[in-house]
C-alpha positions in Angstrom: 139.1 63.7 139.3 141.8 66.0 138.3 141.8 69.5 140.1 143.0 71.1 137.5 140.2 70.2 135.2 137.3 70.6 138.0 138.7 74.7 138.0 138.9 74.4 133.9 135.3 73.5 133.6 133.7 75.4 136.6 130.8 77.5 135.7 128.6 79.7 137.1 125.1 77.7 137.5 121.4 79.4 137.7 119.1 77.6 136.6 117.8 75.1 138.8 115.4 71.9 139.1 112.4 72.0 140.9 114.4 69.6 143.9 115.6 70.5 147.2 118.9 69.9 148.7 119.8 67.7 151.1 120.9 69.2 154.5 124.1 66.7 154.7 124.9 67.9 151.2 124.9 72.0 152.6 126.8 70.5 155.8 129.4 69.0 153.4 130.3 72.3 151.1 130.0 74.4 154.8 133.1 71.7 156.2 134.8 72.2 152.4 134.9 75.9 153.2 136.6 75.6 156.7 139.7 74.2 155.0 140.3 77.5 153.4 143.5 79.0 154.1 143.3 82.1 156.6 145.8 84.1 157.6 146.8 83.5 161.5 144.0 80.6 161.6 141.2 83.1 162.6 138.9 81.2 160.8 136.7 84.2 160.1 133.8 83.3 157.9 130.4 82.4 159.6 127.7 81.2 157.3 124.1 81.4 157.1 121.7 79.1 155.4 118.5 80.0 153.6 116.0 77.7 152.9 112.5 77.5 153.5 110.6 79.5 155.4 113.5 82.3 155.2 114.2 81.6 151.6 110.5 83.3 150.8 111.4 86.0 153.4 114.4 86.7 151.5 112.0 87.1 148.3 109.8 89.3 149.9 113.1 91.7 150.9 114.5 91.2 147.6 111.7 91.8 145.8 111.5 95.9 147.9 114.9 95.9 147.2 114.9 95.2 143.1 111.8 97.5 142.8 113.3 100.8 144.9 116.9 100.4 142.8 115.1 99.7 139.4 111.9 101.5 139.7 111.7 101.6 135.3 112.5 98.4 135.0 109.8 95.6 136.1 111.1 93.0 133.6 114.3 92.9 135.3 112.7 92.9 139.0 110.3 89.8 137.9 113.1 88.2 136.2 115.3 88.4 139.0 112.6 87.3 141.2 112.0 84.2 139.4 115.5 83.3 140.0 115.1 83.7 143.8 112.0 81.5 143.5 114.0 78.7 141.3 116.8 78.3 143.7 116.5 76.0 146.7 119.3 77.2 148.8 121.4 80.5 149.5 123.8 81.0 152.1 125.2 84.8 153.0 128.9 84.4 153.7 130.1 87.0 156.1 133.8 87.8 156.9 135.0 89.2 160.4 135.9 93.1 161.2 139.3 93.3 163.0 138.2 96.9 164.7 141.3 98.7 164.5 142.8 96.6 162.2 142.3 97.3 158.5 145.0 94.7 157.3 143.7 92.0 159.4 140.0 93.0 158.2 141.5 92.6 154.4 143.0 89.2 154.8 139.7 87.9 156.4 138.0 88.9 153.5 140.7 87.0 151.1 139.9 84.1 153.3 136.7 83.9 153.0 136.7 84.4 149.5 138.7 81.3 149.2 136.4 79.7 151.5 133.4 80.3 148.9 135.6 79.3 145.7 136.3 75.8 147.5 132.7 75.3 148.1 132.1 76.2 144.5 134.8 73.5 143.8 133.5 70.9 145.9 129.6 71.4 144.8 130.2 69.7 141.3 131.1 66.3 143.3 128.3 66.5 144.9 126.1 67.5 141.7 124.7 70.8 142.8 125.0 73.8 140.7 126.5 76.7 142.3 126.6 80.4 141.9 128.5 83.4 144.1 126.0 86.5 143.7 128.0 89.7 145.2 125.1 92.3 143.9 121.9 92.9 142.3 120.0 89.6 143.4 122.6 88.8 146.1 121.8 92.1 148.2 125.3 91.7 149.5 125.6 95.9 149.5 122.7 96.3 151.1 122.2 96.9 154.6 118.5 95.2 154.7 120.4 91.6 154.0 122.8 92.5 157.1 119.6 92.7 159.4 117.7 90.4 157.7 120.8 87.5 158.6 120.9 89.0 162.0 124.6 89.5 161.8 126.6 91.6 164.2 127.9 94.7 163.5 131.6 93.1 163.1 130.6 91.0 160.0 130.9 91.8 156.2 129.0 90.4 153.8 131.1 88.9 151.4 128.7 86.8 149.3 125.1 85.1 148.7 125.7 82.0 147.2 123.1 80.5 145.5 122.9 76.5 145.1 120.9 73.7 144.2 120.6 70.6 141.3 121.3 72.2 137.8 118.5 72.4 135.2 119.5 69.8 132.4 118.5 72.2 129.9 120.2 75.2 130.5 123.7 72.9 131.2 123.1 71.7 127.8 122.8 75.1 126.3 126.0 76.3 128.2 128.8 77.8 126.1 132.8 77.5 126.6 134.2 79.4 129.0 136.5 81.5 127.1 139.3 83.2 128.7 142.4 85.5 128.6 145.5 83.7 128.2 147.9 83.7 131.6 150.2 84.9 128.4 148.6 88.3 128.4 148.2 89.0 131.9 151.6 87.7 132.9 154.9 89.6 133.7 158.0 87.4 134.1 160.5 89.7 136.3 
C-alpha cells in the first residue's frame, strides 16, 4: 500500500450494506486518530460512538432537526433520513476549548481535523466506507447534537463521521475524483 495512492483514491462513501461493524474495527480507526499530530501533545479530541440503541435516538433528533430547517422540503428530510437509517456507525468528534485561549482553541481544532482525515485513511484497510458529515445530516451546528452526546461545555463539535461496509453498487457507479491541479493553486515565492 502506497500512501500516496490510498489519499489519491479516497472518497467520500454513503451508501452502505445492511452489516454491522465490528467493535475492534471502531477501536482500531479511534487508536489511528490518536496518532494525529497536536500541537503541544494536548491530545484534544474525545470521541463518541453511535450505534444502536443511540444510533435510532440520533434519528429521532435528526429527523426534528431536518423537518424545523426544511419545513418545504419533505423529500430532502426522508432522503436524508434514509441515510441515517443505512449507516451502521457515526461517531461525533469533538475538539477541546482553551477558555482564554483563542489560538490554542484553533490548533485543537486543526488537530482534530487531522485526527478524522487519518481515520478516513485508515478505514479503507480495514474495508469500511467512510464519510465526514460537518452539516445538514451531521447536526454538527446544532446545539441539540451537543446535548444529545452529553458533551461539556468546553467541547466543539468538529465532525459526525459516518462509517460502515460500502454498498457494492454505488462503489461501482462512483466517478473520478477530479481535481484542481497543485499548478493552479500554487505560489512559488
Amino acid at each position: 500500500m502506497s500512501i500516496i495512492s490510498e489519499l489519491a483514491s479516497r472518497r467520500a462513501i454513503r451508501d452502505y450494506r445492511d452489516q454491522e461493524v465490528e467493535v475492534e474495527k471502531i477501536k482500531r480507526l479511534l487508536e489511528v486518530a490518536t496518532w494525529a499530530p497536536n500541537d503541544r501533545m494536548r491530545e484534544p479530541w474525545s470521541f463518541y460512538v453511535i450505534k444502536g440503541e443511540a444510533k435510532k435516538r440520533y434519528e429521532v433528533l435528526a429527523k426534528e432537526y431536518l423537518e424545523q430547517r426544511f419545513p418545504t422540503k419533505p423529500h430532502l428530510v426522508n432522503s436524508s433520513i434514509k441515510v441515517l437509517e443505512n449507516t451502521p456507525v457515526h461517531i461525533v468528534v469533538t475538539s477541546d476549548i482553551v477558555p482564554g485561549d483563542e489560538e490554542a482553541t484553533k490548533d485543537n481544532e486543526y488537530a482534530v481535523c487531522c485526527a478524522i482525515h487519518s481515520m478516513w485513511i485508515a478505514s479503507k484497510e480495514l474495508d469500511l466506507g467512510f464519510v465526514w458529515r460537518t452539516r445538514g445530516v451531521g447536526l454538527v451546528h446544532d446545539e441539540r447534537l451537543h446535548q444529545f452526546i452529553g458533551a461539556p461545555e468546553n467541547k466543539k463539535v468538529i465532525g459526525n463521521i459516518f462509517i460502515g461496509y460500502p454498498d457494492d453498487d454505488s462503489i461501482q457507479k462512483m466517478k473520478a475524483s477530479k481535481r484542481t491541479s497543485f499548478e493552479e493553486k500554487t505560489v512559488w515565492l
